[in-house]
N, C-alpha and C positions, 0 to 999 in steps of 0.2 A: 734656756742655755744648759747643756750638759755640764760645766764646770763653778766653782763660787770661790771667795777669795776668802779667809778669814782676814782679822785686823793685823795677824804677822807678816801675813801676804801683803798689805796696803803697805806696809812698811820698803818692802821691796821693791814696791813701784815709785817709791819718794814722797807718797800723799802722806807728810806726818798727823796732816789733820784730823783722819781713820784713827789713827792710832790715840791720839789723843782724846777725840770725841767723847768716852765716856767717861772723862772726869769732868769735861766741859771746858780745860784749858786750850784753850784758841794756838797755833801752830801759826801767826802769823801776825801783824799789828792791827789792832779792833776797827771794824766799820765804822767808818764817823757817820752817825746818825744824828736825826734832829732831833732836840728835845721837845718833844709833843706829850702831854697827858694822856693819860691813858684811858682808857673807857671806865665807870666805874660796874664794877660786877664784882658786889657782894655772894660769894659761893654760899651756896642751900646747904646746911646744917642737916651732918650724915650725908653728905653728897660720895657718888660712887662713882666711875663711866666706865660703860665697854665701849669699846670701839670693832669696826672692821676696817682692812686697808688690805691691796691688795699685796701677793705679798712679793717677795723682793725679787731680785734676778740678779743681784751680789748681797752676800753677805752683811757685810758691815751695815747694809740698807736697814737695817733688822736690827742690828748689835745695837746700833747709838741710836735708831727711832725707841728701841725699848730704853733705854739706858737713860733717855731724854725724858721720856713719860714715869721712869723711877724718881727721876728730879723735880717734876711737877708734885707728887704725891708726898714728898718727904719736906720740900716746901707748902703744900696745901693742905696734907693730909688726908688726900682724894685719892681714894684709890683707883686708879684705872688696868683696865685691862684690853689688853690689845689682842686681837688674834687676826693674824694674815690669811687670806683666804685667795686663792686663785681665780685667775685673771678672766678665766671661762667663767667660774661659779658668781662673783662678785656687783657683776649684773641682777640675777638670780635672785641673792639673798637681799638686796636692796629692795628689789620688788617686794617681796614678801615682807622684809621690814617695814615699808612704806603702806603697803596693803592692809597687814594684820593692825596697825597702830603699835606693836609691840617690839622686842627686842631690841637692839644697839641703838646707844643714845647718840652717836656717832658713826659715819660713814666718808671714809675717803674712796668715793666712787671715781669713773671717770670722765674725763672733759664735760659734757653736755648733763649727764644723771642729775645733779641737782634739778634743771628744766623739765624735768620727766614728772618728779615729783615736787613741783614747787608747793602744791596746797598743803602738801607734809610736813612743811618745814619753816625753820625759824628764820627770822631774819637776821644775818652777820655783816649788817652796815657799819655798826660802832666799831665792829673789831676793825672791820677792813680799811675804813677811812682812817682809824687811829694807824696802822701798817703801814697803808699805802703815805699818810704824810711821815713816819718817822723814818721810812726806807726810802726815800726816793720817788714815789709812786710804781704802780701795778704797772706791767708790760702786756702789750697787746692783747694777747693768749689769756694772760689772767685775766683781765677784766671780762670780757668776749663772755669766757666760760663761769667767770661770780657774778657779773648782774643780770637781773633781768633785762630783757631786747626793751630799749626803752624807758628806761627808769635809773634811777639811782641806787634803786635798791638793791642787796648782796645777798645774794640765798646761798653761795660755795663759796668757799674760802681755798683759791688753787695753792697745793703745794710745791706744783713743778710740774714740768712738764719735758719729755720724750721724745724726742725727733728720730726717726728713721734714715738716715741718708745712704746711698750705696755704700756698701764694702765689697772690696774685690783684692784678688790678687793681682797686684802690679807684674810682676814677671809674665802672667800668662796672659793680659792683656797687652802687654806688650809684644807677646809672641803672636799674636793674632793680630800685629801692626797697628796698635794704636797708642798712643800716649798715654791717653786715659777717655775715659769714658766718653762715648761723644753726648752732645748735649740736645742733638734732634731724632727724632724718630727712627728716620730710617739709617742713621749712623749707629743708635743704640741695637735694632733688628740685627745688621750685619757684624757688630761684634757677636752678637749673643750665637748667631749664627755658624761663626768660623769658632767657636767656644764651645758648643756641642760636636761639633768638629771634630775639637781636639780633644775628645771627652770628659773636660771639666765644664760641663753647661750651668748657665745661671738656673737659681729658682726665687721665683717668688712665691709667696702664699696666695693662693686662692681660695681656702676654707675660712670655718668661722676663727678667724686670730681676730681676736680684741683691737692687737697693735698691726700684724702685720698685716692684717688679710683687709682691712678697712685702709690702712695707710695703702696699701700696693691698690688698691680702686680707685679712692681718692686721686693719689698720682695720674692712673689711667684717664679719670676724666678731666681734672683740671687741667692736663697738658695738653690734650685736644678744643681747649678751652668749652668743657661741655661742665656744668651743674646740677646739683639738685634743685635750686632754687634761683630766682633772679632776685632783685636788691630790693624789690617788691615785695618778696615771699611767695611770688608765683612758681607753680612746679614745671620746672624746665627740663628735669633728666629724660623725657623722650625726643629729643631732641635730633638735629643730623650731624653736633656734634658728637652725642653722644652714638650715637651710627656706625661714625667715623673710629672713634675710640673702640668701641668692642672688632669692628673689621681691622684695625690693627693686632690687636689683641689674637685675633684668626690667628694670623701670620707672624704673631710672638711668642703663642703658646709652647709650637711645636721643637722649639728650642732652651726649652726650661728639664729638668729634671723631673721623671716622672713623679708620681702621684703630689703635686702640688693641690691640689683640689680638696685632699684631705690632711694640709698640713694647720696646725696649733702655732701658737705664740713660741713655740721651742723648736720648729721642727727646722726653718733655715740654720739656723745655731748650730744641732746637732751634723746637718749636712754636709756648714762648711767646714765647721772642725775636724770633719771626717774625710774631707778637700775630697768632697763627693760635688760640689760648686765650686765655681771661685767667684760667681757675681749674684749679691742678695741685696737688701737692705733692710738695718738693723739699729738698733742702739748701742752704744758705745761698750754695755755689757759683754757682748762676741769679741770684739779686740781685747777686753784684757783679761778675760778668763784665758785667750792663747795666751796673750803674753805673761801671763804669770805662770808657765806649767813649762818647765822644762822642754818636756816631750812635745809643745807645738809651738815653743817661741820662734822657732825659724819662720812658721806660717805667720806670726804677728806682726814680723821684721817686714815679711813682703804684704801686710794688709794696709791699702788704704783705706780711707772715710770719703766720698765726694758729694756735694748736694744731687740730689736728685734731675735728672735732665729735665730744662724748661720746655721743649715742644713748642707749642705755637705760643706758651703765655711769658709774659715779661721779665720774671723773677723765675727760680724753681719754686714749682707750684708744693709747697710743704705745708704741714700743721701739726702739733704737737698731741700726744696723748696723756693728755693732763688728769693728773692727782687731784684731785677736787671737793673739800669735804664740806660735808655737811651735816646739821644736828637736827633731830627731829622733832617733834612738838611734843611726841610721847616720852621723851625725855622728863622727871622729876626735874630735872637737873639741870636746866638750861645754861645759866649763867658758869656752874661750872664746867662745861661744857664747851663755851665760849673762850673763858679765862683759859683751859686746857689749849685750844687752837691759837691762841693769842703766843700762852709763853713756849708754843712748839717754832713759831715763826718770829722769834726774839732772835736778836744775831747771836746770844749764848747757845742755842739749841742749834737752832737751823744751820748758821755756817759750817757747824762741825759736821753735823749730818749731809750739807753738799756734799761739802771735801769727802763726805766716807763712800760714798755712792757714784766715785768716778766721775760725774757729769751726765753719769744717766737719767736722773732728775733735773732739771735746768730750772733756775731759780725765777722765781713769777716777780720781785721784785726788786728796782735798778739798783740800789746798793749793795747787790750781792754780785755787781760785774765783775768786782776786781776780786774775788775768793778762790785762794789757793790752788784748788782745781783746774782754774784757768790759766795759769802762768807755768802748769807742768808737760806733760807730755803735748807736744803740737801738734800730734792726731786725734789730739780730744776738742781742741780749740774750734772745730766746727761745729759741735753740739751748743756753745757759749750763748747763743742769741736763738734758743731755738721755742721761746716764749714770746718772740719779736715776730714770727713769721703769721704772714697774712691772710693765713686759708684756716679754717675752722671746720667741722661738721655740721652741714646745712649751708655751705656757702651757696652761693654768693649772699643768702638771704638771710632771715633776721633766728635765733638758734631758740627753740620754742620745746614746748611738749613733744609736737610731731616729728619733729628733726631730731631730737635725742632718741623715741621708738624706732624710728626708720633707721639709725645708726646702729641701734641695742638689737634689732631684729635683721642685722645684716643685710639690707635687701639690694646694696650695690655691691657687695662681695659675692651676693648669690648671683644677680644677676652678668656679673663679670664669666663666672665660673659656669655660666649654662653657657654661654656661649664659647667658653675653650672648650668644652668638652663634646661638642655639638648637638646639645641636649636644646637648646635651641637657635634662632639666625637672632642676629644682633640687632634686625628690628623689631621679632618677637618678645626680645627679653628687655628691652627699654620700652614697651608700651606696658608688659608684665613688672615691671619696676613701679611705672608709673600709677600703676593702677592699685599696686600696693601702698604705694605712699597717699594716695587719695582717702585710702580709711584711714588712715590715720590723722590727716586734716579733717574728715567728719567730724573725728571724736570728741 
């Protein structure tokens, strides 16, 4: 996103809970939770932690996560230190963490990473059964992304999670005769169509974006109801749905704004602010960086948020890009390390930190339905349940080693992207898909 809000800013928008966040006084009446005991994790004497997380795309995401991990340390006398790292590199350094045995005794990677390197890591069952019974229980997205396929056992502990839904401007889609977005295929081609038209054309990401370039693929095939995997674990993405999905794609490219193919996690952002588009999809971050800037609240007045169009599948085919952390073995320091992750997701920390972050994070557990966030702006109230939705990385099938590599190595953003660009036909690049994800079930 080209804009960020400081906590004077949040004040403006009416979220007091920003503002308040780093003393930890709550901006609304306390979560009734259950009274459940707590895990015991005695902290290792001279314990220390660094952490990686990725890092914000609003401010305050940063002000009260640090501000939060200060209150840990003045309480436990652990020092932590946090350093945010970008959402391209983040992948990256987790490998290498994972690989060397060394560095950050913590990582808040994304959705599926924990599965990538489960023999690296520790097990966060105590924490997470102690959270999930004192909050309500875990929501779909979270569990899916902290246990392993088949077991009981919790290797991530999700902090939230991301949803994508379209943004658009209302006025110009409705100057192009429609109400809002249509929710099938070739209603969604002929707006984007008479949009390019009227030279505000859509763009979605095609390159390697972490959030957008994997969500805009995602979409592309679940809505043609094509998969990576079936509910077996069998690989199905060379499929004739998936066929069908890239020959769409032919004849949806050429009405996006150019160089989509080499856009990042920022590049929709910077386009629509620049009402260089008017139809992307995004997180809630785009809407109120306009809205809080003078100079483009007219654009925020006309943006709205709408789930993603369903296509042929039942629901809009959506999933979340989950916050997901995990401790490593090389850690000293397990236990406080643990204790660390437990009192970040205590309602003293956490709620304040929803509230500070817009709902750009969406909360992995049920007792955070009702957090101030949600009861404010009702352009935001679509993000609310976005830990609820039912498509994951590796769907239809079980989310393992291989399906987190084949995610982390882009190979349905690439393969989407060879075929808008006609670098190859849509049956070449899903048997070339397919045969990529085949090394990786070797492995």
């Amino acid at each position: 996103m080209t804009k960020e809000m400081s906590r004077r800013d949040a004040l403006a928008l009416g979220l007091a809970g920003a503002a308040l966040a780093a003393t930890g006084a709550p901006a609304r009446a306390e979560i009734k939770a259950v009274d459940v005991e707590p895990p015991s994790l005695p902290i290792e004497k001279g314990a220390s932690l660094r952490m990686l997380r990725p890092v914000r795309f609003v401010q305050p995401d940063e002000d009260v996560f640090r501000a939060n991990a200060k209150r840990f340390t003045e309480k436990t006398g652990v020092e932590v230190k946090v350093d945010f790292v970008g959402w391209e590199d983040i992948n990256q350094q987790t490998a290498v963490t994972a690989n060397s045995g060394a560095g950050p005794d913590l990582i808040i990677g994304f959705s599926d990473s924990p599965h990538i390197y489960v023999d690296k890591l520790i097990e966060l069952t105590d924490v997470a059964d102690y959270l999930g019974r004192r909050y309500g229980g875990w929501l779909f997205l979270a569990e899916k992304y902290g246990r392993r396929h088949k077991s009981n056992a919790w290797i991530g502990l999700p902090f939230g999670g991301g949803s994508g839904p379209l943004v658009y401007r209302k006025s110009l889609v409705q100057a192009a005769g429609f109400e809002r977005v249509p929710d099938d295929h070739e209603g969604l081609l002929a707006l984007c169509q008479k949009l390019k038209a009227a030279g505000k054309p859509a763009g979605f990401a095609l390159g390697n974006a972490v959030g957008d370039g994997n969500g805009f693929a995602s979409w592309l095939l679940w809505s043609h109801g094509a998969a990576l995997l079936d509910a077996d674990g069998n690989l199905t993405i060379n499929s004739k749905e998936t066929v069908a999905a890239l020959k769409y794609l032919k004849r949806l490219y050429p009405t996006f704004i150019a160089g989509t193919p080499s856009w990042n996690d920022v590049s929709n952002n910077r386009a629509y602010s620049a009402e260089e588009i008017s139809l992307t999809a995004n997180g809630v971050s785009l809407y109120f960086a306009l809205k809080n800037d003078p100079a483009t609240k007219a654009i925020a007045d006309d943006t709205e948020h709408q789930l993603v169009p369903k296509g042929v599948a039942k629901v809009s085919p959506m999933g979340a890009l989950t916050m997901n952390a995990m401790v490593f073995k090389h850690s000293p320091y397990p236990n406080a390390a643990k204790a660390f992750l437990q009192f970040m997701l205590e309602r003293e920390q956490y709620e304040p930190w929803l509230n500070a972050t817009y709902g750009y994070w969406t909360h992995p557990l049920a007792a955070y339905d009702d957090s101030a966030v949600w009861s404010g702006d009702p352009k935001v109230a679509i993000f609310k349940n976005s830990m609820r939705n039912q498509y994951w990385n590796g769907y239809a099938g079980p989310i393992s080693t291989a399906t987190g590599a084949i995610n982390a190595d882009y190979v349905l953003v690439q393969m989407c992207a060879s075929v808008a660009t006609d670098a190859a036909t849509p049956e070449a690049a899903a048997a070339e898909a397919e045969r990529r994800a085949k090394r990786y079930f070797r492995r």
